[in-house]
Structures are given as structure tokens and as C-alpha cells.
N, C-alpha and C positions, 0 to 999 in steps of 0.2 A: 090374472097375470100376477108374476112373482117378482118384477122390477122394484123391488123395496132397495138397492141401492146399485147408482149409474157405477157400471166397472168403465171408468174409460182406460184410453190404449194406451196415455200417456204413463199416467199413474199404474198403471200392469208393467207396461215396458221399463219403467225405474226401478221395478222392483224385482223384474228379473234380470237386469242389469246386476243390480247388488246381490241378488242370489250368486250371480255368478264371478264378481268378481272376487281374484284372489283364488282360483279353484279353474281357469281356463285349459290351466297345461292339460290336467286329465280329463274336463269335459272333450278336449279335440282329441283326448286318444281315445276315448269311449266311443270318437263319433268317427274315427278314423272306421273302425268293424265294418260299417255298412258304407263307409265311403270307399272302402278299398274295396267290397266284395261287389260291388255296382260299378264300379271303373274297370274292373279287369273282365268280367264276365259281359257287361254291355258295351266300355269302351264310353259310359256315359257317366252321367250321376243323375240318379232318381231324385224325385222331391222327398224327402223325409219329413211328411207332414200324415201325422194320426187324420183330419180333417178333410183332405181331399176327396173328390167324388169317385169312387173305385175306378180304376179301369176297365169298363166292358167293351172290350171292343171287335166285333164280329170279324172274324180270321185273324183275330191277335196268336202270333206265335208261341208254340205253346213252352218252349221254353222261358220266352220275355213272360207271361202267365207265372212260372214258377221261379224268375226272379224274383219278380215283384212280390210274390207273393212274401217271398225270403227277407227280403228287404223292410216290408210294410210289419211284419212280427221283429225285426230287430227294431223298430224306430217304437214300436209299440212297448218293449222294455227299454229301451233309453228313455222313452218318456216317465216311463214306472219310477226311473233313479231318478228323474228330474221331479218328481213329486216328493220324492222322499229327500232329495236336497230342501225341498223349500219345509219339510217338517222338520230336518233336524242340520242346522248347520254342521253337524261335528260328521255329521254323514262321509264315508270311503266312497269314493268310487272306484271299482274294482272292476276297470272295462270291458273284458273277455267276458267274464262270468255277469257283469249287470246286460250289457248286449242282449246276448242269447239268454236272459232269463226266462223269457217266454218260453221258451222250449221246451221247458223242466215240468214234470206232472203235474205241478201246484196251477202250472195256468195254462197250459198248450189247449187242451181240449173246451174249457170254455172261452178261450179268446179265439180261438176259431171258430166257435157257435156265433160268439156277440158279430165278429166282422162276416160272417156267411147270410143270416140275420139281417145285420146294414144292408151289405151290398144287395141282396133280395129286395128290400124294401126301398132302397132307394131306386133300386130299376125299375119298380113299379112304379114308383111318383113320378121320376122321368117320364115313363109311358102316356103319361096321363099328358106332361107337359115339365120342358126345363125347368122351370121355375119351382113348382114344387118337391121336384128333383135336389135341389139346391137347399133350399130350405129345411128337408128331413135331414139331409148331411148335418146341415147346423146343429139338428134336435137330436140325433143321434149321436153327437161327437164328443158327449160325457162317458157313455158309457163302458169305455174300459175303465176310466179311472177310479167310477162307480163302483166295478167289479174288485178295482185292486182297494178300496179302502174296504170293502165288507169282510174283503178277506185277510189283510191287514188287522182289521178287529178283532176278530177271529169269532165274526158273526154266527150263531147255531144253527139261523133258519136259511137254507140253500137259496142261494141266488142265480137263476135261471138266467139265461142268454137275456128271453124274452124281458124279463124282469128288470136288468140294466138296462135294455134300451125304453121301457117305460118310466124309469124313473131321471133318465135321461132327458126325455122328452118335458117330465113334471118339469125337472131344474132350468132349464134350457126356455121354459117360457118366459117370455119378454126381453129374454138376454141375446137370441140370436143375433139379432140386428147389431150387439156391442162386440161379438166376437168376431163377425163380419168384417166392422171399422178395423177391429184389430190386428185380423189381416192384412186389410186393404193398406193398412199404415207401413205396411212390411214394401208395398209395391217396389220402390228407389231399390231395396235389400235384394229383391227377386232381379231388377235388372240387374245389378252389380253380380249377381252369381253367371248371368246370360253371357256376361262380357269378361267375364274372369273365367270363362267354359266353365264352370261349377265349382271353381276352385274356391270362391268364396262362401260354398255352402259348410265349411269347416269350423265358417262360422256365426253365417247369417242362421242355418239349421237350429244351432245352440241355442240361440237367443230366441227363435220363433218357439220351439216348444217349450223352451225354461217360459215364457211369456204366456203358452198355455195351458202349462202345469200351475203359474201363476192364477191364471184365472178362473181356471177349476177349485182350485183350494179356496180363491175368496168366496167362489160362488156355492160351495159346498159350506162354508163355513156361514154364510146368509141364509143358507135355509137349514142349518142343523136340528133347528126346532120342527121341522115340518115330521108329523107322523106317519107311518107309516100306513095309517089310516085315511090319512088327511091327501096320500097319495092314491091310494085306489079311489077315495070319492070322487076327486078330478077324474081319472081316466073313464070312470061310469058316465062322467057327464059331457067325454068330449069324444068318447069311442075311442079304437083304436082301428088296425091298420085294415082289420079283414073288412073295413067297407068302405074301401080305396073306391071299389068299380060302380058303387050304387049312387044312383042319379040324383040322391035326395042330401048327398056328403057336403058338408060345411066346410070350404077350407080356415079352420078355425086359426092356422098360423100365419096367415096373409094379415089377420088385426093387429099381428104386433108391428105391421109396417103402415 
């Protein structure tokens, strides 16, 4: 386990507060793109959460499929700019073009591997049973960020789909359970969007992932010493996903609870 320090939700939440203030006017026009493109096409507002469980839902329309789909890669480059706020105050946001930066060659093609990937692997744990279903979400839910710092670096050695979400899973151990809380602390925020028809996701949204780019950054900064080495050793000794169905599997994420 890699709980060498408690991220609690208060302390995350102060600090994406202060990320954000002084800077609201253009985070709400950044978050307007996918707020308008979800109201007028569904008549709704989607949740704009990187962390949610996909939607797999057997005779889902296949247009609501490729909203969503539109929606879930614009929240994935706002969250991009929301990382790169918390590295560099002096940071533009540039809404149109930060939005849709997913889009663009530099990351269309692997950020559609890493979320094809999740939602594959998460259906499987679902299969198995909710719960385990819920808990790979938690262990997968580093890995775009994973993907945009290596390439941010401008790391030599290719970083594969599979390969973020393994290193996702390394980082992710003993932290699930805090980004859970972090969540759950958002509950009061999810009702007020309920009761405001989604009007108040302009700016509960802001704050929930400025609050997970937060916690990405501190927990990426906790473990920057870990090697690369020091990450394959774990995975040799905890498996990985292709022995979901064999009768002899550990669920080895259930001891961080």
C-alpha cells in the first residue's frame, strides 16, 4: 500500500477553491462548451465527471451513446486545463480551443484507447459483482492524467492505453477510499444542481474536477519517486486484469477497505 500521506477532502477542496479563485469568469465559459452542447442536443445536462461508472446500458440510444460519448472527451480536456491551472497560475484559459483539445492528434487516439480500456474492464468487474465494478473506476480514474503528464514531459518511452491504466492502479492504491470521501463530500453540491435543473452544474462541475486535478497533482507528486521498476514489480505480484474469471483471483482492492 502507498498511503504514505491522508489527502483529505477538506484540505483538496481549499485548494481548489483557491486555484480557482480570481479566474471563475473563464473557467464558466470553458464549462459553458459542454454545458450548451448537452442542453440543446439532450434538453438535459450530463454529469461532467472524468470518474463516473460508464454508461453501459443495454438499448441505450444510440444517439444519447454518441452524445455522451462527445461530452465525456470535452470534460476530459477541461479537466487537462484544470491540471495545468493547478501547475501554473499565470495559465490562459482559452475555452473553445482548451474544450476540444482532446480532439486534436496529440491525444484523440490514445484517450480513446485508455477510456475503451476502462469501460471494458470495468464491465467486466461489474460482471463479476457491483462492487468490484466501482472500485476499478476508483483505480482507473488516474489514468488520463497519467497519459497527459508523460506526454506533457515529452517522455521517449511510449505510453500504451494499457500502461496508464496500470500505473493508475500502482498510484491509486490505498488512496481509493480518499477520493471516494471526496466525492461523497460533493453529495449537498449534486443535490443543488437536482434542484437548480443542472443550472448549478456551472459551477458545482468547476470545483468537483478543479478538486480532482487537485488531487491527482498531490498524489502524483507523493509518489514521484516511485520507479518505474518499482511499478512493474507490484503488478508481477498482484496480477492484473486477464485473471478477472479464475477461481483462485484475490480481490487484493477490498484490503484497502
Amino acid at each position: 500500500m502507498n498511503a504514505e500521506t491522508y489527502l483529505s477532502p477538506a484540505s483538496i477542496k481549499r485548494q481548489a477553491r483557491e486555484e480557482l479563485s480570481g479566474k471563475w469568469r473563464d473557467v464558466i465559459l470553458l464549462y459553458l462548451v459542454p454545458f450548451v452542447i448537452s442542453l440543446l442536443l439532450t434538453g438535459g445536462i450530463y454529469g461532467f465527471d472524468m470518474t463516473s461508472i460508464p454508461r453501459i446500458i443495454v438499448g441505450e440510444e444510440e444517439g444519447n451513446i454518441l452524445i455522451n460519448f462527445l461530452v465525456t472527451y470535452l470534460t476530459i480536456g477541461i479537466s487537462f486545463t484544470l491540471l495545468d491551472m493547478t501547475r501554473s497560475s499565470s495559465y490562459k484559459i482559452k475555452p473553445l480551443p482548451d474544450a476540444f483539445q482532446v480532439f486534436s492528434r496529440r491525444f484523440f487516439i490514445p484517450v480513446f484507447l485508455i477510456q475503451l480500456l476502462r469501460t471494458l474492464f470495468i464491465a467486466l468487474w461489474t460482471l463479476v459483482f457491483i462492487i468490484p465494478g466501482i472500485i476499478k473506476t476508483y483505480s482507473y480514474s488516474q489514468a488520463f492524467f497519467i497519459f497527459k503528464d508523460k506526454k506533457d514531459r515529452g517522455t521517449e518511452e511510449y505510453l500504451s492505453a494499457f500502461d496508464c491504466i496500470k500505473e493508475s492502479r500502482y498510484l491509486m492504491d490505498g488512496h481509493k477510499l480518499e477520493l471516494f470521501f471526496l466525492h461523497l463530500s460533493f453529495f449537498g453540491w449534486y443535490l443543488l444542481e437536482v434542484f437548480t435543473l443542472g443550472i448549478a452544474s456551472l459551477y458545482v462541475r468547476p470545483y468537483l474536477n478543479m478538486a480532482e486535478a487537485v488531487f491527482y497533482s498531490r498524489l502524483s507528486y507523493d509518489h514521484k519517486e516511485a520507479s518505474d521498476g518499482q511499478v512493474d514489480a507490484y503488478y508481477d505480484e498482484t496480477h492484473f486484469e486477464g485473471e478477472v474469471y479464475e477461481e483462485d483471483e484475490e480481490y487484493d482492492d477490498f484490503a484497502d477497505y
